[in-house]
mmCIF file as Biopython writes it, N, C-alpha, C and O atoms, coordinates in Angstrom:
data_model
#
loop_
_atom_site.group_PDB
_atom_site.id
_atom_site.type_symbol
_atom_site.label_atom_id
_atom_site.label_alt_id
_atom_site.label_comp_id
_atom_site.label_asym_id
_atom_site.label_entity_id
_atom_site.label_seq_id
_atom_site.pdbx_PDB_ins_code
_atom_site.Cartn_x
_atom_site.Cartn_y
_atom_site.Cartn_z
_atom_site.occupancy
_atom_site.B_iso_or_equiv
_atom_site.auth_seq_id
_atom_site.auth_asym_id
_atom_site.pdbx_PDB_model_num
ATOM 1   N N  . UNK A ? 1  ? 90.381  94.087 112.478 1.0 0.0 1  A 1 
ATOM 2   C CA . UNK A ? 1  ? 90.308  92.816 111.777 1.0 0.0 1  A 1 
ATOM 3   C C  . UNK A ? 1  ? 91.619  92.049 111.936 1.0 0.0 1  A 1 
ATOM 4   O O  . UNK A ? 1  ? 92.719  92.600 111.877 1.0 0.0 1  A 1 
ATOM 5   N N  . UNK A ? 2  ? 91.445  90.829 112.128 1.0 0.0 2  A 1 
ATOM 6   C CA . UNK A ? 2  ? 92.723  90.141 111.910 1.0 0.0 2  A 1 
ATOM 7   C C  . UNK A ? 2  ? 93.459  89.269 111.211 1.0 0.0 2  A 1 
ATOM 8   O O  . UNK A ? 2  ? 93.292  88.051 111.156 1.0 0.0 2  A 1 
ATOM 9   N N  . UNK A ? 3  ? 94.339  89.962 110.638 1.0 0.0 3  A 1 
ATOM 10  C CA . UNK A ? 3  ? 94.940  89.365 109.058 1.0 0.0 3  A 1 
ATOM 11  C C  . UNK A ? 3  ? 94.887  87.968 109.005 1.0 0.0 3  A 1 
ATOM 12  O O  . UNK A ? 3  ? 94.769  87.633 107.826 1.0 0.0 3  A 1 
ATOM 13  N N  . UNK A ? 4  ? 94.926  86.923 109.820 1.0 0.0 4  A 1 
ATOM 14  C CA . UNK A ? 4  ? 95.376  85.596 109.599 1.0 0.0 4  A 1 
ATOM 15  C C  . UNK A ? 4  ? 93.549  84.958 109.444 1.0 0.0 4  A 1 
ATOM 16  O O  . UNK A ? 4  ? 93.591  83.810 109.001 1.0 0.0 4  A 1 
ATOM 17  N N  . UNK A ? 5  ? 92.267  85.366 109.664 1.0 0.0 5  A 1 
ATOM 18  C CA . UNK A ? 5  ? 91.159  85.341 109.584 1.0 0.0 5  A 1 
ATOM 19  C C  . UNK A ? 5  ? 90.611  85.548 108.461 1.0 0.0 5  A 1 
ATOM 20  O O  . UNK A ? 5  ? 89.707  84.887 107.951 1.0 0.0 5  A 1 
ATOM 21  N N  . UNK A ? 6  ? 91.340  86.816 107.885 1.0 0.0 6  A 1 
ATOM 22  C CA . UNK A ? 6  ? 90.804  87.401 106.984 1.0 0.0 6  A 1 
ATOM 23  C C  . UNK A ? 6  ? 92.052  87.006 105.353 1.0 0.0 6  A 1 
ATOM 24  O O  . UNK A ? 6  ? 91.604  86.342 104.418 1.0 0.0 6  A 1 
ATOM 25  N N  . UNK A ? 7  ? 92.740  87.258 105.342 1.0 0.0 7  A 1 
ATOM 26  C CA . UNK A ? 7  ? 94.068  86.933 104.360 1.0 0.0 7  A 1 
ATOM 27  C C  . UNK A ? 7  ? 94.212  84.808 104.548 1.0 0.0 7  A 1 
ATOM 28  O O  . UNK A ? 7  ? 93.847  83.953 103.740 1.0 0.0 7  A 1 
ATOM 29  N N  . UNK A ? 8  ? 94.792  84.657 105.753 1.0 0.0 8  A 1 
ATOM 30  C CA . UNK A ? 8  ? 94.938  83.221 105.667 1.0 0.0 8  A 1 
ATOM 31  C C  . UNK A ? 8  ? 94.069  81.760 105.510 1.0 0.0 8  A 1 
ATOM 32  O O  . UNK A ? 8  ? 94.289  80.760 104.827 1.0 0.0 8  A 1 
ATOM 33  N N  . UNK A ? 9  ? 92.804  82.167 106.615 1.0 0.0 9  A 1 
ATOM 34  C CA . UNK A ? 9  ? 92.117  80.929 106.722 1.0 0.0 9  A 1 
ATOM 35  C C  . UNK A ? 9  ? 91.347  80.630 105.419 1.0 0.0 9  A 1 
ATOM 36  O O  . UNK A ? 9  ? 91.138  79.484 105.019 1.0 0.0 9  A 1 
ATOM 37  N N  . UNK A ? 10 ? 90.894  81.878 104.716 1.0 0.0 10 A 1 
ATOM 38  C CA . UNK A ? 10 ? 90.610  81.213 102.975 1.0 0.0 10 A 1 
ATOM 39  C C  . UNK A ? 10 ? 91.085  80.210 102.341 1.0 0.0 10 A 1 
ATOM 40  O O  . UNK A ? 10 ? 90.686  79.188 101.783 1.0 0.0 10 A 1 
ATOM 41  N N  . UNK A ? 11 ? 92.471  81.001 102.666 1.0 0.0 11 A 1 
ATOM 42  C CA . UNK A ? 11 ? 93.429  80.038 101.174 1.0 0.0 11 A 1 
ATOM 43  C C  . UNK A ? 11 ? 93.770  78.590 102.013 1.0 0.0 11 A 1 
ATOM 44  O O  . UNK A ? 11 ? 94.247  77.611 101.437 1.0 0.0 11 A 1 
ATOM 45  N N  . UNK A ? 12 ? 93.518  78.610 103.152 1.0 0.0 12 A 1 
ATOM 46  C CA . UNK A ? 12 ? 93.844  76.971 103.630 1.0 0.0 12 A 1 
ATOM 47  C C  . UNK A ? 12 ? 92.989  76.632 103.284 1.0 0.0 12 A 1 
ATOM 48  O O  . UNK A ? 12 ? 93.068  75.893 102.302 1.0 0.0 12 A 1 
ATOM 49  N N  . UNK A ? 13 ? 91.567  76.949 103.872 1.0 0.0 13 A 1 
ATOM 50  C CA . UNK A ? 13 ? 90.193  76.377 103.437 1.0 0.0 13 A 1 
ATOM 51  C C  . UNK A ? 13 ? 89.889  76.465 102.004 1.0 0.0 13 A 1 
ATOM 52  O O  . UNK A ? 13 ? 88.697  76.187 101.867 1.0 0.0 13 A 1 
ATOM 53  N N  . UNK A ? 14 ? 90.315  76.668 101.132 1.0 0.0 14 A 1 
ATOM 54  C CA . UNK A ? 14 ? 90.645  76.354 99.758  1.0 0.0 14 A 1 
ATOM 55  C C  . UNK A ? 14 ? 91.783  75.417 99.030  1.0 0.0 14 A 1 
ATOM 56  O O  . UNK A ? 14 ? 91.790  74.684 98.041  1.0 0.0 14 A 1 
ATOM 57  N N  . UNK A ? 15 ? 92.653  75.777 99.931  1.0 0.0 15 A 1 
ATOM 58  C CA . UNK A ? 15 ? 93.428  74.391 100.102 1.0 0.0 15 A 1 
ATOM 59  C C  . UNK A ? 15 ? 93.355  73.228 99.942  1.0 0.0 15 A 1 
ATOM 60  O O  . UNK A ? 15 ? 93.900  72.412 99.198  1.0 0.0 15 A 1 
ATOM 61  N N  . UNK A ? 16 ? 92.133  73.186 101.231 1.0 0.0 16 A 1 
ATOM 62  C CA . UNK A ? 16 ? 91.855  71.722 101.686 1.0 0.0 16 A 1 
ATOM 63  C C  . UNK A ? 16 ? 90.801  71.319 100.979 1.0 0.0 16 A 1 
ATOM 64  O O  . UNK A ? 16 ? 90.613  70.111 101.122 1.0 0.0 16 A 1 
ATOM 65  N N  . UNK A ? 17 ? 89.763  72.032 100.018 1.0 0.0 17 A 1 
ATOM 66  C CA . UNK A ? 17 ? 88.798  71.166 99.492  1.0 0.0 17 A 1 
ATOM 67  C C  . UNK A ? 17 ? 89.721  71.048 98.036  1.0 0.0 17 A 1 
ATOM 68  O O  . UNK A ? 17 ? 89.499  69.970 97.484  1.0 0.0 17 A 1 
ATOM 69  N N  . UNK A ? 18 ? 90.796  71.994 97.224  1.0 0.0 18 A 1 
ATOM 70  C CA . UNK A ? 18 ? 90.660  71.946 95.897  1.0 0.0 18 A 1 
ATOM 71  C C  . UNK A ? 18 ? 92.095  70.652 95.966  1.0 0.0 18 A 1 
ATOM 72  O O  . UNK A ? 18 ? 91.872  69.665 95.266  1.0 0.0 18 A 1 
ATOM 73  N N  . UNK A ? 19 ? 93.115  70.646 96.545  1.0 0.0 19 A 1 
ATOM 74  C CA . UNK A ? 19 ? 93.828  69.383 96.603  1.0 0.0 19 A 1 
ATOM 75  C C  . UNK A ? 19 ? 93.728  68.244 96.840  1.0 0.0 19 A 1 
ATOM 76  O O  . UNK A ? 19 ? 94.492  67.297 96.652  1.0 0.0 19 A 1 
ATOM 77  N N  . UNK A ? 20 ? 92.545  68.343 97.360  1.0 0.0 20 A 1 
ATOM 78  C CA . UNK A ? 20 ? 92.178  66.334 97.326  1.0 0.0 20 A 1 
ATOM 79  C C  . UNK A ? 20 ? 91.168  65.933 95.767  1.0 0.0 20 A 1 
ATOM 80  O O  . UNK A ? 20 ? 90.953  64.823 95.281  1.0 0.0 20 A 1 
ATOM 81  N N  . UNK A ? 21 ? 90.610  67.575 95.187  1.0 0.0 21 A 1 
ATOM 82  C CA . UNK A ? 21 ? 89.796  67.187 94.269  1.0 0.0 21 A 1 
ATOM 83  C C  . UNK A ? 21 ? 91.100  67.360 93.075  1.0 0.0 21 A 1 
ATOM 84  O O  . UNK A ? 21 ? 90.954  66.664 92.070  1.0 0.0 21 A 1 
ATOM 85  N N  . UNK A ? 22 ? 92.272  68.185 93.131  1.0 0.0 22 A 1 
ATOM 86  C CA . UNK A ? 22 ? 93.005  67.974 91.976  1.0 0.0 22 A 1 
ATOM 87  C C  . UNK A ? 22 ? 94.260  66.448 92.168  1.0 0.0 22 A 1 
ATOM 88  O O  . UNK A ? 22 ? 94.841  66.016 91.173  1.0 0.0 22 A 1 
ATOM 89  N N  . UNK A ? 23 ? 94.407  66.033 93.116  1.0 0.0 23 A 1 
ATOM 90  C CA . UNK A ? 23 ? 94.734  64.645 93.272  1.0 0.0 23 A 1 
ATOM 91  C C  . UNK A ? 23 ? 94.030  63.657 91.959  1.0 0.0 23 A 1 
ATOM 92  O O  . UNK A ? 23 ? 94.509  63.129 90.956  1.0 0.0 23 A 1 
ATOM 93  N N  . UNK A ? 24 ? 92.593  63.733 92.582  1.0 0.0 24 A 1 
ATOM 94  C CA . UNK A ? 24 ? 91.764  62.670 92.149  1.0 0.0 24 A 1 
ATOM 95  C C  . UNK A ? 24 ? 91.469  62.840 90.449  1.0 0.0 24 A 1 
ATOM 96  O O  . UNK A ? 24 ? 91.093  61.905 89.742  1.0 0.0 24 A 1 
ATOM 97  N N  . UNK A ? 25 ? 91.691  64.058 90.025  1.0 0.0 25 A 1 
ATOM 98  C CA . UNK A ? 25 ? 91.651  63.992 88.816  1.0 0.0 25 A 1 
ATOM 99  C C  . UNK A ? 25 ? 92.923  63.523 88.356  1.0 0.0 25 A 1 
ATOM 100 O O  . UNK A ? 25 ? 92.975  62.585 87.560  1.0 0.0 25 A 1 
ATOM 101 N N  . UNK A ? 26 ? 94.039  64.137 88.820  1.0 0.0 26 A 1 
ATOM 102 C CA . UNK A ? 26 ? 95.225  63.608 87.853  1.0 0.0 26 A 1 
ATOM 103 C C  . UNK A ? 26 ? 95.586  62.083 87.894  1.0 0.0 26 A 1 
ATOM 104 O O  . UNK A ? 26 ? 96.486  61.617 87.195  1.0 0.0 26 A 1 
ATOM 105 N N  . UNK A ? 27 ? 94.700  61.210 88.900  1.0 0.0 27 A 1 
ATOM 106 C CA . UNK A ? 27 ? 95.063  60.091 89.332  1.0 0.0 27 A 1 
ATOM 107 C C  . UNK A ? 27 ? 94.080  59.425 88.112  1.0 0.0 27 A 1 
ATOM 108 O O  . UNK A ? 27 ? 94.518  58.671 87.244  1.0 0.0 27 A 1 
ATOM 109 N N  . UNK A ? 28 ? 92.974  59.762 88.199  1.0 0.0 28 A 1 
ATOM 110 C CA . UNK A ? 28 ? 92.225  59.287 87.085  1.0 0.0 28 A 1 
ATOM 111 C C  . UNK A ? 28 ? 92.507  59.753 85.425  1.0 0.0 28 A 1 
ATOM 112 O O  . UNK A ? 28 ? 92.036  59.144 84.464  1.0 0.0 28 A 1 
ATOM 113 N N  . UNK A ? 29 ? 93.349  60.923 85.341  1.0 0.0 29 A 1 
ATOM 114 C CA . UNK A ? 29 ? 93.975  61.331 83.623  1.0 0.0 29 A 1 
ATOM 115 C C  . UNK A ? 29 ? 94.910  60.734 83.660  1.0 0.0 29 A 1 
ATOM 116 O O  . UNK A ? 29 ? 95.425  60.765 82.543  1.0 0.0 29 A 1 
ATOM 117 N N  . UNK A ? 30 ? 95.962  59.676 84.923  1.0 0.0 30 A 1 
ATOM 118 C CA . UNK A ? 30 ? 96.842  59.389 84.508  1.0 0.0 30 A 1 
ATOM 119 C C  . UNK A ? 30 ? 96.393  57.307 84.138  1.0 0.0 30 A 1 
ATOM 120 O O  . UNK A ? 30 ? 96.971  56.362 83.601  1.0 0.0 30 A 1 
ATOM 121 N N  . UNK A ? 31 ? 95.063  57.551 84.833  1.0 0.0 31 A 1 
ATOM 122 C CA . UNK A ? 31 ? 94.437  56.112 84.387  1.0 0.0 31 A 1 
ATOM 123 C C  . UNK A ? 31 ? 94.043  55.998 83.025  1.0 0.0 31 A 1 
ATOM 124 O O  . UNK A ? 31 ? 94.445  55.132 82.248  1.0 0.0 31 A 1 
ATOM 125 N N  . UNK A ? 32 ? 92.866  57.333 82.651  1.0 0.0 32 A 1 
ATOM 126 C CA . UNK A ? 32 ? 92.574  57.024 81.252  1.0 0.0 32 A 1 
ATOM 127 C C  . UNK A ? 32 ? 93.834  57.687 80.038  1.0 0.0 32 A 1 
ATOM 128 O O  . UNK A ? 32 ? 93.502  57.941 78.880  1.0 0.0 32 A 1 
ATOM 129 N N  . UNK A ? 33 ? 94.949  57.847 80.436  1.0 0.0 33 A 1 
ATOM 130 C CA . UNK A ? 33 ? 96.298  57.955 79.549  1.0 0.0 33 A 1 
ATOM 131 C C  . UNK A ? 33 ? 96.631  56.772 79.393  1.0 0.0 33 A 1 
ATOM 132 O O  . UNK A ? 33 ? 96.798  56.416 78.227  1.0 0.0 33 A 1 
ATOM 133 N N  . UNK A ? 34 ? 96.829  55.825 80.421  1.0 0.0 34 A 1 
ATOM 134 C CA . UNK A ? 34 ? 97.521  54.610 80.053  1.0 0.0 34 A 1 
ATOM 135 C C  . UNK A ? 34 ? 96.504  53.732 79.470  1.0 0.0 34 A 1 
ATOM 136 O O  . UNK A ? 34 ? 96.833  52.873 78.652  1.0 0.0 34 A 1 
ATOM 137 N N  . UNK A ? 35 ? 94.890  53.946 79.962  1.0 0.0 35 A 1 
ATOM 138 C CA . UNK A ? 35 ? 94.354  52.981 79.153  1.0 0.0 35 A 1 
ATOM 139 C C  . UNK A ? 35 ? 94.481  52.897 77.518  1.0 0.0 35 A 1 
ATOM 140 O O  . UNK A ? 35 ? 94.545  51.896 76.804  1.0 0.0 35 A 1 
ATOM 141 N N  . UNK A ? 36 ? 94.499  54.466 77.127  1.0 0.0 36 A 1 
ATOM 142 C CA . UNK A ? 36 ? 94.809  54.863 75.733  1.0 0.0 36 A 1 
ATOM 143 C C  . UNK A ? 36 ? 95.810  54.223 75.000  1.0 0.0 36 A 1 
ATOM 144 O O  . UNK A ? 36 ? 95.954  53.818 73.846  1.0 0.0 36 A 1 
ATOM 145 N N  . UNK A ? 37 ? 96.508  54.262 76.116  1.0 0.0 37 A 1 
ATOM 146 C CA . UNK A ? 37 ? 98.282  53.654 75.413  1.0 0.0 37 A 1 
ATOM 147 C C  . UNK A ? 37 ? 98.602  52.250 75.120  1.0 0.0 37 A 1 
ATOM 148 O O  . UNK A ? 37 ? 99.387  51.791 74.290  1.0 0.0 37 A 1 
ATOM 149 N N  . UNK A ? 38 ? 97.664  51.527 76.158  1.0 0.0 38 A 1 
ATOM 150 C CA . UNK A ? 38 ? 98.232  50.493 76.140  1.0 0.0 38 A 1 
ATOM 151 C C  . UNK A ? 38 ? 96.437  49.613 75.343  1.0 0.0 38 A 1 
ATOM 152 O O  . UNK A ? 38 ? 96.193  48.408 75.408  1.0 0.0 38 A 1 
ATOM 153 N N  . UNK A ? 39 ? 95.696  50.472 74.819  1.0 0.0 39 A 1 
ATOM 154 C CA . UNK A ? 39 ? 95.036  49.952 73.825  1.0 0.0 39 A 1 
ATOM 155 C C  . UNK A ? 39 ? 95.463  50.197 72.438  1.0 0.0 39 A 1 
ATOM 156 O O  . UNK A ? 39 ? 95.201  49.311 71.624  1.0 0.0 39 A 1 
ATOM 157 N N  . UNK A ? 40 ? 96.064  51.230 72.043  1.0 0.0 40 A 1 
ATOM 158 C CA . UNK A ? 40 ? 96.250  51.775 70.714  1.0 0.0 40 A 1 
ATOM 159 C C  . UNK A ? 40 ? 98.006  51.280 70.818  1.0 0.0 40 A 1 
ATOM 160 O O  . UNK A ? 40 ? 98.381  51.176 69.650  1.0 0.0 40 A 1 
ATOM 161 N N  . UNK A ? 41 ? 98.907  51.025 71.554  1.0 0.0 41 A 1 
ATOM 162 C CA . UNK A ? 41 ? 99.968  50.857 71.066  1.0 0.0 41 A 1 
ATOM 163 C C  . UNK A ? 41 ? 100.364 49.386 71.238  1.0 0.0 41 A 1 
ATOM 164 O O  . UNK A ? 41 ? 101.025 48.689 70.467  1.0 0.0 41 A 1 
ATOM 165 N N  . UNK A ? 42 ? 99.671  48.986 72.728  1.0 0.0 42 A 1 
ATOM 166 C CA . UNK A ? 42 ? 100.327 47.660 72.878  1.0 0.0 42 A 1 
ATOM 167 C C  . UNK A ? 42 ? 99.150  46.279 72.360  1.0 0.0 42 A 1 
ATOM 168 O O  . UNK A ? 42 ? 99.315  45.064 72.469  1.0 0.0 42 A 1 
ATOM 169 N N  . UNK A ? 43 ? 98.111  46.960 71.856  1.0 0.0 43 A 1 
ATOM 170 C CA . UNK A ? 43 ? 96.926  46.015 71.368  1.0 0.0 43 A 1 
ATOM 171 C C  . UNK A ? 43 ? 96.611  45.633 72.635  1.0 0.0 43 A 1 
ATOM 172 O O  . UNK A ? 43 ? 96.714  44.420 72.820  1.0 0.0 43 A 1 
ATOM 173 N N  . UNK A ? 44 ? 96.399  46.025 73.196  1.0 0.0 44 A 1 
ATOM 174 C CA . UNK A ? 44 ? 95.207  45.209 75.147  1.0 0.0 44 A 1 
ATOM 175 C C  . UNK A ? 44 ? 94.120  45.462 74.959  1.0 0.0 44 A 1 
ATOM 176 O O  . UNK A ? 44 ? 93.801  46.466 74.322  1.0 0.0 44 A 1 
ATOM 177 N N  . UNK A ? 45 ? 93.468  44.830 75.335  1.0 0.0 45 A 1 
ATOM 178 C CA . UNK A ? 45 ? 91.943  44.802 75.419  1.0 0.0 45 A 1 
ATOM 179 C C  . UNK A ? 45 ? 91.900  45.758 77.067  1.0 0.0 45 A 1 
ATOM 180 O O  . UNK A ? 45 ? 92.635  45.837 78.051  1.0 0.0 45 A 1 
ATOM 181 N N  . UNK A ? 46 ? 90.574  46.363 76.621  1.0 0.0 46 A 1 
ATOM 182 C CA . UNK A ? 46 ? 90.276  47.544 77.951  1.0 0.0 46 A 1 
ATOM 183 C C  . UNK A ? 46 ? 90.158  46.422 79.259  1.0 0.0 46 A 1 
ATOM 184 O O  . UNK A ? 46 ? 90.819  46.417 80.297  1.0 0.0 46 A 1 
ATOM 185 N N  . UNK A ? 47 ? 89.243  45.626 78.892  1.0 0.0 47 A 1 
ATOM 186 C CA . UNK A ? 47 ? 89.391  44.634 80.250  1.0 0.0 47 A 1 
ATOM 187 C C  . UNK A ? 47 ? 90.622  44.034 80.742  1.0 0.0 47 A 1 
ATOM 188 O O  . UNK A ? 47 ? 90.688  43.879 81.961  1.0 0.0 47 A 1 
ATOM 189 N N  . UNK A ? 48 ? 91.613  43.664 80.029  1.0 0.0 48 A 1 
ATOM 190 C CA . UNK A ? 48 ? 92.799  43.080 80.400  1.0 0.0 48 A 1 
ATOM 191 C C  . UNK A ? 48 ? 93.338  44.417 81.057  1.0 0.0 48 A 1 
ATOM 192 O O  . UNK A ? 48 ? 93.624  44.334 82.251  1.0 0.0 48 A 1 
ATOM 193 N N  . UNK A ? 49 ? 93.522  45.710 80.393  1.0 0.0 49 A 1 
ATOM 194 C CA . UNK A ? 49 ? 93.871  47.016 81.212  1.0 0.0 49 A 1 
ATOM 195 C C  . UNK A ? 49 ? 93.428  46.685 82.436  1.0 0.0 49 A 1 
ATOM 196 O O  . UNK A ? 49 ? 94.239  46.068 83.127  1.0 0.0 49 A 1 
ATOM 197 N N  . UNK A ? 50 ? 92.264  46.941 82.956  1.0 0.0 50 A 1 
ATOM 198 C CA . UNK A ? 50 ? 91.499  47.327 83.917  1.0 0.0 50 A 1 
ATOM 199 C C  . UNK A ? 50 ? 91.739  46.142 84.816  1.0 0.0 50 A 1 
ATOM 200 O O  . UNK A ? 50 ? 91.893  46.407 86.008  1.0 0.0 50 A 1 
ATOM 201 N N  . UNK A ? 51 ? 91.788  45.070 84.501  1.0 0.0 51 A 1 
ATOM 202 C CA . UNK A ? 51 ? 92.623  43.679 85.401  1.0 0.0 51 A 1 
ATOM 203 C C  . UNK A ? 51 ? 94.019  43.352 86.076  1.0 0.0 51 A 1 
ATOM 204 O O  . UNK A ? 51 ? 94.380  42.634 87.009  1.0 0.0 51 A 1 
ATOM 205 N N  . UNK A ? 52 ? 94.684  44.270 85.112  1.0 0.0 52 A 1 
ATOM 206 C CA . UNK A ? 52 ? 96.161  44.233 85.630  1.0 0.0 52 A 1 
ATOM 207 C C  . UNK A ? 52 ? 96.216  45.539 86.273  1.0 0.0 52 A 1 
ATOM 208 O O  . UNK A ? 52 ? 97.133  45.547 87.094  1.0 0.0 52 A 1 
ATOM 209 N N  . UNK A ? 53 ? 95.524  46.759 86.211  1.0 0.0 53 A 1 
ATOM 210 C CA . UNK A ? 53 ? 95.222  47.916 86.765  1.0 0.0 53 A 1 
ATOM 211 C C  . UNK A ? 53 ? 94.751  47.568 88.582  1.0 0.0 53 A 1 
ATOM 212 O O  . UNK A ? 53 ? 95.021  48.099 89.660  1.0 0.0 53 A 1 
ATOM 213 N N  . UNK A ? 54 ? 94.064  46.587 88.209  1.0 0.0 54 A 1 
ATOM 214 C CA . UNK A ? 54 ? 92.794  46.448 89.885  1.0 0.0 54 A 1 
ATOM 215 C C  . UNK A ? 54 ? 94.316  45.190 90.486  1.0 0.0 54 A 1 
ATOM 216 O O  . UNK A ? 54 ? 94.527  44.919 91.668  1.0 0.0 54 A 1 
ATOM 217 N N  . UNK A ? 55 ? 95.045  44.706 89.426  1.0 0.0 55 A 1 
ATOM 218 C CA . UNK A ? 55 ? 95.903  43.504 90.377  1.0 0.0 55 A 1 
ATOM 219 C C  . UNK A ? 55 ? 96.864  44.450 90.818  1.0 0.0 55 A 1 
ATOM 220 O O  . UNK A ? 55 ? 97.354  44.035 91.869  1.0 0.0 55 A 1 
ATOM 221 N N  . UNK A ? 56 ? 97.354  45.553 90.472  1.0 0.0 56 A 1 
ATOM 222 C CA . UNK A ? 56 ? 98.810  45.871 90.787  1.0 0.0 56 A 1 
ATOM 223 C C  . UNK A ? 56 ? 98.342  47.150 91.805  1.0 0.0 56 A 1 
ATOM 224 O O  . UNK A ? 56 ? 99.049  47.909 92.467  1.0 0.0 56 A 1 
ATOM 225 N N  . UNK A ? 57 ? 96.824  47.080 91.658  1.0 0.0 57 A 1 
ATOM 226 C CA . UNK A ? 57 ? 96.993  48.047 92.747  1.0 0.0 57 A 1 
ATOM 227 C C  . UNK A ? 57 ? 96.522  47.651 93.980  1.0 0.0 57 A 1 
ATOM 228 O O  . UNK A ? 57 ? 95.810  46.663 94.160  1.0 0.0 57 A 1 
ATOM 229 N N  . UNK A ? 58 ? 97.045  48.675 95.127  1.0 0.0 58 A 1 
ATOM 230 C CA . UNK A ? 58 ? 96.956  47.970 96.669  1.0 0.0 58 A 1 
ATOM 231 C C  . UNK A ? 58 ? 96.487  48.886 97.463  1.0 0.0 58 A 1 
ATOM 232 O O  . UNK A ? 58 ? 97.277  49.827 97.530  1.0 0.0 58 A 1 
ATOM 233 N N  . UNK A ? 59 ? 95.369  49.060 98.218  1.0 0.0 59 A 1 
ATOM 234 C CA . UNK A ? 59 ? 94.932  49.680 98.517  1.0 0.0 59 A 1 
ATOM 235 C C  . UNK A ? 59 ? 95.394  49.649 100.630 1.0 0.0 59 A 1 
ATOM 236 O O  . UNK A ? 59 ? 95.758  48.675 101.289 1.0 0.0 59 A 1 
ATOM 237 N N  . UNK A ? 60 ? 95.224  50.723 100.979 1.0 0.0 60 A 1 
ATOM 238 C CA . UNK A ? 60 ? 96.192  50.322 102.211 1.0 0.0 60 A 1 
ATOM 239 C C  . UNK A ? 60 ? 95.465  51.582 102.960 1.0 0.0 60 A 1 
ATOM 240 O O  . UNK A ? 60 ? 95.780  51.881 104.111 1.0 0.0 60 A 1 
#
């Protein structure tokens, strides 16, 4: 058997599906954190969030 088949190509191929799916969550807990914040502390309305959210971001 050969170790890099058996030991390595898993954990890449686990790698590669669970880091693009733990990206996308923390990108979205760090969206619905600020929506929290900046409804309960700074008084914003969720739509004004979500407007200055979609203006400042840039997609590339």
């Amino acid at each position: 058997l050969n170790p890099n088949q058996v030991l390595v190509a898993p954990r890449v191929l686990g790698l590669m599906i669970a880091l693009p799916l733990l990206t996308g969550i923390a990108n979205l807990s760090g969206l619905a954190g600020g929506l929290i914040l900046s409804t309960t502390v700074l008084d914003m309305s969720m739509v004004q969030f979500i407007d200055r959210a979609a203006a400042s971001a840039e997609l590339t």
